[in-house]
N, C-alpha and C positions, 0 to 999 in steps of 0.2 A: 614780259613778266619780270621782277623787280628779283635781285640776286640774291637779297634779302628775307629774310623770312623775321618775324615778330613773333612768338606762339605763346600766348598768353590764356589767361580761365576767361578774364572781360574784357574782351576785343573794344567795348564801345568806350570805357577806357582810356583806351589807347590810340585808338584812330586817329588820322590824320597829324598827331603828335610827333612824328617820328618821317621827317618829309622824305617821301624815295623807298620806303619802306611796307612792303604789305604785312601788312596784323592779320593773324589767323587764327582763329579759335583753337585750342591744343582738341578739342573733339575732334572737331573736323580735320585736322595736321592725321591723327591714330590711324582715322578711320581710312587714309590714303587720298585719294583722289587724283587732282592733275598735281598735285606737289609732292607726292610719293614717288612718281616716274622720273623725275626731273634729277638730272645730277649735279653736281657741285654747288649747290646751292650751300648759303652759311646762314645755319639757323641759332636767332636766340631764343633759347627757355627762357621766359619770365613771367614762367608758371609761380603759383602761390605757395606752394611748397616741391623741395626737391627729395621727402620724406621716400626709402623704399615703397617701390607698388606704388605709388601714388603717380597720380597724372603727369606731375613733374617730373619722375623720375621714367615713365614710360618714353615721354618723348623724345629725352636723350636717348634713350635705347634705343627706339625706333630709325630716329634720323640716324645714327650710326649704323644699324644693319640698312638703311637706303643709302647711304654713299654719301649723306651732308655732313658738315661739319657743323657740330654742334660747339655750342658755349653755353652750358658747363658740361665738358664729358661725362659719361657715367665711371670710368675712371673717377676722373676728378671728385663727384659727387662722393663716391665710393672713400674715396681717400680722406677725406676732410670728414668721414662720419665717427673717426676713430683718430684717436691722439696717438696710440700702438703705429699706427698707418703714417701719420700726417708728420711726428716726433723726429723721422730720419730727414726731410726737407727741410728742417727748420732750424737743422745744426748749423747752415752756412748762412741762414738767414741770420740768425744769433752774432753772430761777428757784426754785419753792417747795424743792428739792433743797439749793442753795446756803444758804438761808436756813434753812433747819432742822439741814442738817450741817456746813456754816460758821462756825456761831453760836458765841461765846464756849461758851456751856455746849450743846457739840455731843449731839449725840444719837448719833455714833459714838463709839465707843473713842477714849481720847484717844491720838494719833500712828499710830493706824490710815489706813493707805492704801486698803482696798476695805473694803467693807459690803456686808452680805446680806441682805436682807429678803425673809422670804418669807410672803407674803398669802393668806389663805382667806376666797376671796368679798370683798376688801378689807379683810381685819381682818388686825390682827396685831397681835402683843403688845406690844411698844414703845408708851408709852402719847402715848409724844410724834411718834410717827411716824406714829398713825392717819390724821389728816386728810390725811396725804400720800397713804396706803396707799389709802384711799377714790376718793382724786383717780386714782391709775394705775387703779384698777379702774374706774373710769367710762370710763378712754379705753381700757382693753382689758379687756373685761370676760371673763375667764375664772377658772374654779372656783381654780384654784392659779397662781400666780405667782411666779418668783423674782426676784426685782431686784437686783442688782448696780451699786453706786454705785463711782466710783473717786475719788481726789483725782490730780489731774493739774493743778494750779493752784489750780482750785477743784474742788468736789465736781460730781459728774455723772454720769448715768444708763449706765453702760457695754454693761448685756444685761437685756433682760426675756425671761424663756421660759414656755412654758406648761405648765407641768408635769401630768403624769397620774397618776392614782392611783397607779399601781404605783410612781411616786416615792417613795411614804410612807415614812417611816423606819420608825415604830415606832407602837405603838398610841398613845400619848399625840399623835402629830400625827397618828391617824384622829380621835381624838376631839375635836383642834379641829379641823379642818373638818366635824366634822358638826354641830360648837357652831355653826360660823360659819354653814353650811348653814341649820339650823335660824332663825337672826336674819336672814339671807336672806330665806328665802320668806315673815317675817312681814311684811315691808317690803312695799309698793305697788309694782309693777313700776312705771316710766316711764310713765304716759300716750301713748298715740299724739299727734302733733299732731293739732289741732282742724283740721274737716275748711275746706277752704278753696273758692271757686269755679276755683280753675284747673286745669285737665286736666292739665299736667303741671310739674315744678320742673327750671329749667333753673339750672346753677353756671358761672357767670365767673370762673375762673381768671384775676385780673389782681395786680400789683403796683405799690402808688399810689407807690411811690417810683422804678420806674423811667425812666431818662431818656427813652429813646426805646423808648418800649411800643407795641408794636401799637395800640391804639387809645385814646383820650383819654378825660377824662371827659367831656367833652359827647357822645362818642359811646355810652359805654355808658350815660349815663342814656337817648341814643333807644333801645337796642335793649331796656333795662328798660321803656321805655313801651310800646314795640312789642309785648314779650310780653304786658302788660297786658292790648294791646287783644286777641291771639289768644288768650286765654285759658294763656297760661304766665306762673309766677312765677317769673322771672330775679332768679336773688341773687349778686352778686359777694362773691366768698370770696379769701384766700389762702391761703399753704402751709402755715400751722399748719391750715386746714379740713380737712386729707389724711383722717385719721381719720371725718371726718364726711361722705367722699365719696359713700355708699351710700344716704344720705338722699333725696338726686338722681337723676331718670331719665336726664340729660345734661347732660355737659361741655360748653362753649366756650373753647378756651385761648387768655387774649386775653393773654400775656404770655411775652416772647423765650425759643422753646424751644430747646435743647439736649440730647444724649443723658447726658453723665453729668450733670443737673441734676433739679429736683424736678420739672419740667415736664414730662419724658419719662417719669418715676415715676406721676404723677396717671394721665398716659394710661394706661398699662400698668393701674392698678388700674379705672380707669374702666374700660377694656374686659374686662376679668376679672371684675368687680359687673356685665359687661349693659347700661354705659350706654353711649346714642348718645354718640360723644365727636370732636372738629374741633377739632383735627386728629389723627387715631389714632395710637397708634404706629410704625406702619409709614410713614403718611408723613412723619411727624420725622426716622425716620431716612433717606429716601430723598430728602428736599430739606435737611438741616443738614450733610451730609455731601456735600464740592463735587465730590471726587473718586468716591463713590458715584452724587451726580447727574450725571457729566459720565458714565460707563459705562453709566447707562440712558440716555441720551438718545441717547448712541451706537449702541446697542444698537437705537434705535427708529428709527434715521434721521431724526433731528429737527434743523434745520438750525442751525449753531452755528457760533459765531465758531472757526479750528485751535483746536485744547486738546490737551494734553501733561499728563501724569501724571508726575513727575519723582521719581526717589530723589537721594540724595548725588551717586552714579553715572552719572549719567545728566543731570547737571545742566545740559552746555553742551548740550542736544540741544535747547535751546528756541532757541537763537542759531539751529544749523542747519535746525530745521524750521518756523521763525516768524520769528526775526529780532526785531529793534529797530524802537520799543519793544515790551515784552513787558507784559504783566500777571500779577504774581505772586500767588496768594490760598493761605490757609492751609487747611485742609478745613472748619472750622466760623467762619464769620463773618455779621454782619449788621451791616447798616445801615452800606456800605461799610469795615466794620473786617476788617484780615487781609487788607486788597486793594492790591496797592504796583503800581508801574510801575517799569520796568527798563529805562534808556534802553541802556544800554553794557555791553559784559564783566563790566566792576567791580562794578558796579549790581546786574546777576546775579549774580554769586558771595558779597556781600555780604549781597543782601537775599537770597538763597536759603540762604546758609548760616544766616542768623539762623531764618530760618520752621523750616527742617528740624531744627532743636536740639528745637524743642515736637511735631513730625512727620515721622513718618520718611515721609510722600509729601506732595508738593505739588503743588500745580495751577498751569500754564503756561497762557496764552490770548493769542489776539492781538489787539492795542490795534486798536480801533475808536473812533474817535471819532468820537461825534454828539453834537447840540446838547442833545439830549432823549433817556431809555428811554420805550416806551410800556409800561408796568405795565395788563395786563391780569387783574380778576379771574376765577375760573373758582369755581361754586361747584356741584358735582354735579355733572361733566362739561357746565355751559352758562357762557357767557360772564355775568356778572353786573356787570363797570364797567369801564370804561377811564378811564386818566389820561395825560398826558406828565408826566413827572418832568424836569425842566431841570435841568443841571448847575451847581453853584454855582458862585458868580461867581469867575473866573481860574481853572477847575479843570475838571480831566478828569471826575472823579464828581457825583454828586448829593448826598453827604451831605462837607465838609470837616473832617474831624477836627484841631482842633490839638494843639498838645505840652501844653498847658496842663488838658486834657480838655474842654474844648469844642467845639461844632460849627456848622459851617453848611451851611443846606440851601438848594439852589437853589427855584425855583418851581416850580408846577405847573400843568399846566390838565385840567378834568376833561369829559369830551365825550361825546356818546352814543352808546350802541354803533352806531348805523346811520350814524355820520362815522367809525366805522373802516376802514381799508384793510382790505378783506377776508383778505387774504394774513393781514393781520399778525392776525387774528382765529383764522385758520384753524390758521395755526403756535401759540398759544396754546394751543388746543384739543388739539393734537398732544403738546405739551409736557405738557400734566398729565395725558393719559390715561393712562400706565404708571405717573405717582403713586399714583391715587387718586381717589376721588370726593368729600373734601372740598374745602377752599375752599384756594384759592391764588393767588399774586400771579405769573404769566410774566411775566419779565423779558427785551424784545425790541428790539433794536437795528433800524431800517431803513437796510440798504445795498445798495448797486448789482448785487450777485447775489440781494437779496428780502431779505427777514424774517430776522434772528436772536435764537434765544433766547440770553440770557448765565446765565440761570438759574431756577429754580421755588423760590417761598419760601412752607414750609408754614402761615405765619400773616402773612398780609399786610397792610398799614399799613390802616386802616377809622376815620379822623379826621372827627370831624365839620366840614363847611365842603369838606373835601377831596374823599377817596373817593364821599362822599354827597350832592355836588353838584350833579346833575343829578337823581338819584333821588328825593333825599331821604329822606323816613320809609319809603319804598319798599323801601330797600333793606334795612332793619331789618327791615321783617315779611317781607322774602324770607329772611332768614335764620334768622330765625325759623319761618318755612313750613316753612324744610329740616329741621328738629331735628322737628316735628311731620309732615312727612311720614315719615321714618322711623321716630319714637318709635311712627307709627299701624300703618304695617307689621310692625314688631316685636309690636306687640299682635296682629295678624290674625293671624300665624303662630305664635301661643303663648310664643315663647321666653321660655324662664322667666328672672324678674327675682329680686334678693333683694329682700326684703320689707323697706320704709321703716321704720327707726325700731326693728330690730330689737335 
């Protein structure tokens, strides 16, 4: 039986077209049969549409839970249905783009504004655009491709789509794709990687150039050793790896996330591919968002400094329900940024009319000042570190931002969890349960009616020296544990994963 598989809508078609190749109706492919049991087999869709729900899209799904390798993954298909999606692979694409239709002797039309290339199995006629055309087909590997370049300054990738059969114009473009088809399957598929000792491949989502990133490199070279020793390969990656996400059984997002950012993107695909992933998308959005987390915490009766949800309208209501000073914060901020104080009238109307121009709501809270926040972490609903965060020096916060973009940060002291005040342990615990069960940092003030949270941050600071103080390497293979106790769960209950390297 032929290693190949054809799965098309009209088999008759196709037949005999494709010599060494069996054609099989995508009915008869769904429905199982003797090509269902069969494994390794490498199936092309060249179904009529790869539209959601539709024929074309089940078959890729299918042949992936039976163990084939398809072309075009549901990944793939997946990726390419959204420019949100497809926008981060096409950053690196963009460089070889500029340099091929930039160039003195362009390979576009001369005073042409867009360009269309359209690829079968990465080939295309353009003899100077192959090496491009091969490059886009490696990072989305599907049967037909159309690419659209625009000049907007410089040249650049504007829409990749995945086109289906039923696209075909005319017999002369069946007959190259079944050319390019044909030079296809004579190629060596990819290799799987060589098999390794670790149980499973964990991805660190960090960026070496952000200023104030969740965690350092000293710390993620411990939690790289720490996978070592439990048997995971921890690889830090960034946001050009988007594409290469599915390679991976689990995320770590060790870099400041945000909802319209590539951080909240990764999540969403990680948990779409199956992977364990800390922090998910649900709780990005339920801790980045100040005025989203001040209505859950409300919601759960969890003790909190007054807070005021304010529009335009509504804006002296902090005077009368809080008073001077205020605290004014934008909805998404970190590392004290979007956090003012509002001693007077002026102060508020000032600093609220500025915030409200980027937000039509803003968050109101009442000035609490202590010397120190106690930053507790929470990792699966149990307590996993405590710190004091000290306020820097002459300043109400812990992080001082100047005008200059610099910063300064007060002190810290790092302590074991059996020297914390129970209350302030127990408010913690309170605070992330309506989160979520991955990792988070409760942010809690101690004042004279108990424990207050000022807020829940879905990737909390984890610096070597600091957070890892008292634990040490402890805390790494705890974190580690967590990724492996679930990744093990996931396996006991079958959920199906896509398959590495597809």
């Amino acid at each position: 039986m032929a290693e190949h598989l054809l799965v098309v809508e009209r088999p008759e078609a196709w037949a005999g077209r494709v010599p060494g190749v069996a054609v099989v109706d995508v009915r008869d492919y769904l429905a199982g049969g003797e090509h269902a049991a069969r494994r390794g087999l490498r199936v092309i869709n060249l179904c009529d549409s790869y539209r959601y729900r539709s024929l074309g899209y089940y078959c890729s799904l299918l042949a992936e839970a039976r163990g084939h390798r398809v072309l075009p993954s549901v990944a793939t298909i997946q990726e390419l249905s959204s420019r949100a999606l497809y926008a981060l692979a096409t950053e690196e694409l963009d460089i070889r783009v500029q340099r091929l239709l930039g160039a003195r002797r362009s390979a576009a039309p001369v005073g042409a504004e867009t360009h269309v290339l359209t690829l079968y199995f990465g080939h295309c006629e353009a003899e100077a655009l192959r090496a491009l055309g091969r490059r886009i087909f490696e990072t989305f590997p599907c049967p037909i491709l159309r690419v659209t370049f625009r000049r907007q300054g410089e040249w650049r990738i504007s829409a990749i789509e995945a086109l289906p059969t039923a696209s075909l114009p005319d017999e002369p473009a069946r007959a190259a794709l079944l050319a390019a088809l044909g030079a296809h399957l004579s190629r060596r598929w990819r290799r799987p990687r060589a098999p390794h000792p670790y149980r499973y491949d964990l991805a660190v989502l960090r960026d070496p150039e952000e200023a104030l990133a969740p965690s350092d490199p000293g710390a993620l070279a411990r939690l790289v050793r720490a996978g070592r020793a439990l048997g995971v390969n921890v690889e830090l990656i960034g946001r050009r790896d988007y594409s290469r996400l599915a390679e991976y059984d689990a995320l770590f997002i060790r870099e400041t996330t945000r909802i319209a950012h590539h951080t909240f993107r990764f999540a969403k695909k990680a948990e779409r591919e199956g992977l364990v992933v800390i922090d998910d998308p649900r709780s990005i959005l339920r801790c980045t968002n100040k005025v989203y987390l001040a209505e859950l915490l409300a919601a759960h009766r969890v003790p909190r400094p007054r807070t005021l949800v304010l529009r335009r309208e509504t804006l002296l209501e902090a005077e009368r329900e809080i008073g001077y000073p205020v605290v004014l914060k934008i909805p998404e901020g970190s590392f004290s940024r979007g956090v003012f104080k509002a001693e007077d009238r002026a102060a508020l109307r000032r600093i609220g009319a500025r915030l409200l121009r980027a937000s039509d709501l803003i968050l109101a809270q009442e000035y609490l000042y202590t010397p120190f926040d106690w930053r507790i972490g929470v990792l699966g609903r149990e307590p996993l570190y405590a710190c004091k965060y000290f306020m820097s020096r002459d300043h109400w916060q812990i992080v001082k931002h100047g005008v200059d973009g610099g910063c300064e940060e007060g002190g810290f002291e790092t302590l074991a969890l059996a020297a914390v005040p129970p209350a302030v342990l127990r408010v913690a615990l309170r605070a992330a349960e309506p989160i979520g069960d991955g990792l988070y940092g409760v942010d809690i003030k101690e004042t004279p009616r108990g424990p207050v949270v000022i807020e829940v941050n879905d990737n909390p600071s984890i610096d070597a020296g600091v957070e890892d103080a008292v634990l040490g390497d402890a805390l790494y293979h705890r974190l580690i544990e967590a990724f492996v106790e679930r990744l093990d769960r996931q396996r006991q209950r079958g959920e199906p994963r896509r398959a590495k390297g597809t």
